[in-house]
N, C-alpha and C positions, 0 to 999 in steps of 0.2 A: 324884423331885424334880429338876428343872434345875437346872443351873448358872447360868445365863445365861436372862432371860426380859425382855419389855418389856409393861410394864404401863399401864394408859391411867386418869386419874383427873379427876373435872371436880368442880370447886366452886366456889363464890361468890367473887368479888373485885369490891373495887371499883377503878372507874378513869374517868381522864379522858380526854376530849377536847376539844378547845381549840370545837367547834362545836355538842355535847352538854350539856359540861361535865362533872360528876360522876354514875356511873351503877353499877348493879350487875349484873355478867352473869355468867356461866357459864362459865368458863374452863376445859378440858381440856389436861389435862400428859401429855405421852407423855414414860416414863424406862426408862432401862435397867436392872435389876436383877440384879444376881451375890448368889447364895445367901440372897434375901430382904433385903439392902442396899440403899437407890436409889443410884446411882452420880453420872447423871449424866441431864439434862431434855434429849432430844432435840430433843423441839419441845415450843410450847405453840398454841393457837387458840382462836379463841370463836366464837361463833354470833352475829349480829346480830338486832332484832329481826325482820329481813324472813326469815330461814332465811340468810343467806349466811354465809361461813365468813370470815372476815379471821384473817391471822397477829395477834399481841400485840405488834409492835413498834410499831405504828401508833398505839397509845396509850402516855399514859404514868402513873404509879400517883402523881405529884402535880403541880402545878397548875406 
């Protein structure tokens, strides 16, 4: 077993944008993990619908 491992997790959220409006996508959380803990969310990103990748700061989770 590690000590130390980073783990990749994607699930539904929903979110806004101001040109969208309200929408549900697929959100992927990259975290760091010490001995099966999450510690700490290094990054997150989603998928749009065309395939592109955008960071999650670009939206925001309310209106």
């Amino acid at each position: 077993m590690r000590l130390i491992s980073v783990i990749r997790k994607t699930r539904n959220e929903r979110r806004y944008t101001p040109k969208m409006g309200n929408f549900y996508t697929k959100v992927t959380y990259i975290k760091k993990v010490i001995l099966g803990i999450p510690v700490r969310t290094l990054h997150k990103y989603r998928e749009t619908y065309y395939g592109k990748v955008k960071d999650c700061e670009s939206c925001n989770l309310a209106k």
